[in-house]
C-alpha positions in Angstrom: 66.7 46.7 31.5 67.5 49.2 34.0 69.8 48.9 37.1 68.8 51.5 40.0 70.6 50.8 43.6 69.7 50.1 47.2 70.6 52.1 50.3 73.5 49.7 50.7 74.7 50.1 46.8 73.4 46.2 45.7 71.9 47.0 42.4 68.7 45.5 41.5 67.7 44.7 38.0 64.3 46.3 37.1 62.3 47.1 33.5 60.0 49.1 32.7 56.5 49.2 30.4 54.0 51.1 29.4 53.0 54.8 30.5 50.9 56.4 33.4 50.5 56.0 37.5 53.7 53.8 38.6 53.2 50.1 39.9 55.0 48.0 40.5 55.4 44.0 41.2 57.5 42.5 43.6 57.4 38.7 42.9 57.8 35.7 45.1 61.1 33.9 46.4 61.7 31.9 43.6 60.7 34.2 40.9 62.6 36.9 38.9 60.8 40.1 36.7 60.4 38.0 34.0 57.3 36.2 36.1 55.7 39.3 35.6 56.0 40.4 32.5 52.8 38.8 31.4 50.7 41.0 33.9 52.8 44.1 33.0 52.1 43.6 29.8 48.4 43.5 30.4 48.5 46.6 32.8 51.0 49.0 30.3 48.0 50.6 28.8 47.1 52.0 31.6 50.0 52.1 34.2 53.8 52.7 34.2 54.7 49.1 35.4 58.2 48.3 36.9 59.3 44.8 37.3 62.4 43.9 39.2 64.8 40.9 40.3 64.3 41.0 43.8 67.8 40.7 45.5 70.2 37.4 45.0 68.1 37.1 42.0 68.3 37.3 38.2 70.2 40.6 37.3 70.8 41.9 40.8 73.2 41.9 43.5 73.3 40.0 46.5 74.7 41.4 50.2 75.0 39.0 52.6 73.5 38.7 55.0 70.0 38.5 54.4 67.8 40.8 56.3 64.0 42.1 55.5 65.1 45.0 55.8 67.7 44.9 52.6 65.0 43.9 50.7 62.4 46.9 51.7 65.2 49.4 50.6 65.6 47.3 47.4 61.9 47.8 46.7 62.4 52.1 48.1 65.1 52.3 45.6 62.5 51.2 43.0 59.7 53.0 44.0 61.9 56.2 44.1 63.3 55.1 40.1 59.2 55.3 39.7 58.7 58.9 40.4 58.8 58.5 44.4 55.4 56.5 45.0 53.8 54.0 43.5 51.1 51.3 43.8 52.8 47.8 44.8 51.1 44.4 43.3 53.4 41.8 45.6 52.8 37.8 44.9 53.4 35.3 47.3 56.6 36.3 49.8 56.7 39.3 48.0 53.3 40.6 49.1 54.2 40.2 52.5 57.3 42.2 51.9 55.5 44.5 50.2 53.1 44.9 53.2 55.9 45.1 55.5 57.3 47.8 53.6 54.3 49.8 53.5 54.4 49.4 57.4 57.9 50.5 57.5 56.6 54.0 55.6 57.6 53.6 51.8 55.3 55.6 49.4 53.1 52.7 48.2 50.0 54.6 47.5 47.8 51.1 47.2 48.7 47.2 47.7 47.4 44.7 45.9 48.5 41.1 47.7 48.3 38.0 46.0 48.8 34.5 48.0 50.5 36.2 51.1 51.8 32.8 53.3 51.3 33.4 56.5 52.4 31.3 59.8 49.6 30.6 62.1 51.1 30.6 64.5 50.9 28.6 68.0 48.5 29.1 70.7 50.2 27.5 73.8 46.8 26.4 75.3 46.3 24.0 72.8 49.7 23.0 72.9 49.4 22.6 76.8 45.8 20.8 76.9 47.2 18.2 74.2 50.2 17.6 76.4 47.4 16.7 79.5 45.2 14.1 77.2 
């Protein structure tokens, strides 16, 4: 295990397997690096794979309170412990904050997103024709 540190100083928890282009896997809300370490296992023959504890998980620090944000510089910190960019594999919540981060500008040089939730949403015309029936 390696410990690298956010912008704010939390550190995060991350390891690393295996040797060639960086990736790495941000894992859901309830899941910690270990979650991963099947699939890096599988991808360390061809990839440098870094698994982490995201934030208030595992090995790493927590900052209260919790912001997005927080977490995107968790996951900079790591892509920068990977050689400045990598590709990011997220799962669940943590594709979507790996999608958001990519947004926000961090190297990630390819996503792949597994299982991102995603709220529908409301359209207020249905909302208002249902309250007229």
């Amino acid at each position: 295990m390696e410990t690298v540190y956010s912008k704010d100083g939390t550190p995060i928890a991350c390891e690393r397997t295996g040797s060639g282009p960086a990736l790495v896997c941000v894992g859901g809300a309830l899941n910690d690096r270990g979650s991963a370490a099947a699939l890096a296992g599988l991808l360390a023959g061809r990839h440098t794979v870094l698994t982490y504890d995201r934030r208030g998980r595992g090995g790493s620090g927590d900052t209260p309170p919790y912001a997005v944000d927080r977490e995107i510089e968790d996951l900079a910190a790591v892509i920068d412990a990977a050689g400045g960019s990598a590709a990011v594999y997220g799962m669940s919540s943590g594709a979507v904050l790996a999608l958001r981060a990519a947004a926000a500008g961090l190297p990630a040089t390819r996503l792949a997103l597994y299982e991102p939730p995603f709220h529908a949403g409301h359209d207020d015309r249905l909302i208002r024709s249902r309250a007229y029936n």
